[in-house]
Structure formats: structure tokens, C-alpha cells
VOLOVEX-119439 format. One record per atom (N, C-alpha, C): residue in three letters; y, z negated, x negated. Coordinates in steps of 0.05 Angstrom, whole numbers, plus 5000, padded with zeros to 4 digits. Each point is the difference from the previous one (the first is absolute). Layout:
alaYZX ...
***
This chain:
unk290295671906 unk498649775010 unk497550105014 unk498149924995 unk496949925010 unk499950025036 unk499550135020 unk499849945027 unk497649895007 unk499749805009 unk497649875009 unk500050025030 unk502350055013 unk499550025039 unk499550325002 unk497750045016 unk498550205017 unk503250085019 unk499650185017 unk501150165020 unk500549795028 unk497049945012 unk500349805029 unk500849724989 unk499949914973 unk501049684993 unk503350084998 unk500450195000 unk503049984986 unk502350115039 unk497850075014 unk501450125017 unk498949735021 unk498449874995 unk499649765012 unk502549714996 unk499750064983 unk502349824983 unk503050015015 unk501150335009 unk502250185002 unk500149995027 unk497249935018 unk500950135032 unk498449695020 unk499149874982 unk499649755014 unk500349744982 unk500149964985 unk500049774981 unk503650005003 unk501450134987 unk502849904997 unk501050015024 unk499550155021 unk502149985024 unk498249885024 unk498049814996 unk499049795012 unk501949674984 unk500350084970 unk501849784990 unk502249995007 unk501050205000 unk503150055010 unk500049935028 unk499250015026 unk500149985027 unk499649614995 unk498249944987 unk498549685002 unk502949914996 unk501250084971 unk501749844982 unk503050025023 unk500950175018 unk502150025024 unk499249735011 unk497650055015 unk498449855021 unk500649744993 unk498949884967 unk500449724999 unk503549944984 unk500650155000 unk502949984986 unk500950104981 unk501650225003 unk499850174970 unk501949844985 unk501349795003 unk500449824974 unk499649744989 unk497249975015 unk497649785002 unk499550054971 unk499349844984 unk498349984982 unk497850215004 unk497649975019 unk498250105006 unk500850325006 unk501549985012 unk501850294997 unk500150194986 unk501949844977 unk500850184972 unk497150004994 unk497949824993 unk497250074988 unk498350305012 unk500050075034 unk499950225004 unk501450174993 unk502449934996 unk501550314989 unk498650144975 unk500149724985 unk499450044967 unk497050144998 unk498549935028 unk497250074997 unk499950305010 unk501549965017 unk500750415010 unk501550104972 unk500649914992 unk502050144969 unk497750104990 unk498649794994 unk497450104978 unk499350135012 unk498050005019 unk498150215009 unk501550295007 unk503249944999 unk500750374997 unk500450144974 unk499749824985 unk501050114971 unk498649884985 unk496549975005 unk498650054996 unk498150295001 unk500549975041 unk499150314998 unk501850194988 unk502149934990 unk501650265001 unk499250104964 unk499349794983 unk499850084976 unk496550054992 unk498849885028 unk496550044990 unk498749854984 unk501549725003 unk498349804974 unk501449685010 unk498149835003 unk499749785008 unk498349784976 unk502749894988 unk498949814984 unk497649855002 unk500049925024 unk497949765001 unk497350155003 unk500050265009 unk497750144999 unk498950104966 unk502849964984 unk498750024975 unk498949744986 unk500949735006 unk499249824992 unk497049905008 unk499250035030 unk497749965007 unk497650334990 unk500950104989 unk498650185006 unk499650205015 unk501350135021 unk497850215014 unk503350215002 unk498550175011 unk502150225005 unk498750185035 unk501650125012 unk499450165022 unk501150325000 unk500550004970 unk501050334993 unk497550144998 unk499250174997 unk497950175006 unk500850134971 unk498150014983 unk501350244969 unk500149914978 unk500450134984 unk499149884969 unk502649844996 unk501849855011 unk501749764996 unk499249815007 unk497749905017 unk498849845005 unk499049814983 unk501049675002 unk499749764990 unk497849885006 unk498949824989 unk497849785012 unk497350115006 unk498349895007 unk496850084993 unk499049945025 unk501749895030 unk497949835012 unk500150215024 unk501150265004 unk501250175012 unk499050315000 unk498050034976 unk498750274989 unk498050025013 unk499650265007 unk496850125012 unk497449864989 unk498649825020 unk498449884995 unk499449744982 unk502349875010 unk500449694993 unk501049945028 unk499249685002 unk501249945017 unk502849795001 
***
């Protein structure tokens, strides 16, 4: 598989994105509706970073991997 997440997206993902979801989803009820939706959203973003490839980053286009696996055009040296 193709990695499209960089190093700081994937450790961003790993050290504030999922366990900011996880603390919220306690906070409002971890078997709230809204709840389970943070869990599900901390799921992704760990196993995301953990495999280095984020669907929706392939569907829109861009990537934050640095290297010749790199997807999308809007992300290359000297485009903006």
C-alpha cells in the first residue's frame, strides 16, 4: 500500500488527535452516541497512523509523506 501520511501528520494523529477523542468521548459519555463516534474517530486516526495511508487524503488529493510515494499535485515544490 501507497503511504501518503508524512512523520508529524501521523504522530499528530497518535499523540493529540485520538487521545483528545478518547478523553472528549469519557467526558460526554462513552456510551452516548456521540461517544462511540469519538471512539470510532480515535480508531481511525490510530490505524491510520499506524499503516501510513489515509483514504480521504487519497480521494482529495494531497499527501504529507515526503518521497517518491507521494500522491496529488497540490503539495509539490513550487505549487501552491
Amino acid at each position: 500500500m501507497i503511504q501518503n501520511m508524512g512523520v508529524l501528520d501521523r504522530a499528530f494523529r497518535v499523540f493529540v488527535v485520538a487521545p483528545v477523542a478518547i478523553v472528549l468521548a469519557f467526558i460526554l459519555g462513552a456510551g452516548s452516541i456521540l461517544g462511540i463516534i469519538l471512539f470510532v474517530v480515535a480508531g481511525l486516526m490510530l490505524a491510520t497512523s499506524v499503516v501510513g495511508f489515509c483514504p480521504t487524503y487519497r480521494l482529495i488529493g494531497i499527501s504529507t509523506e515526503h518521497g517518491p510515494h507521494r500522491v496529488g499535485h497540490g503539495l509539490r515544490h513550487g505549487h501552491a
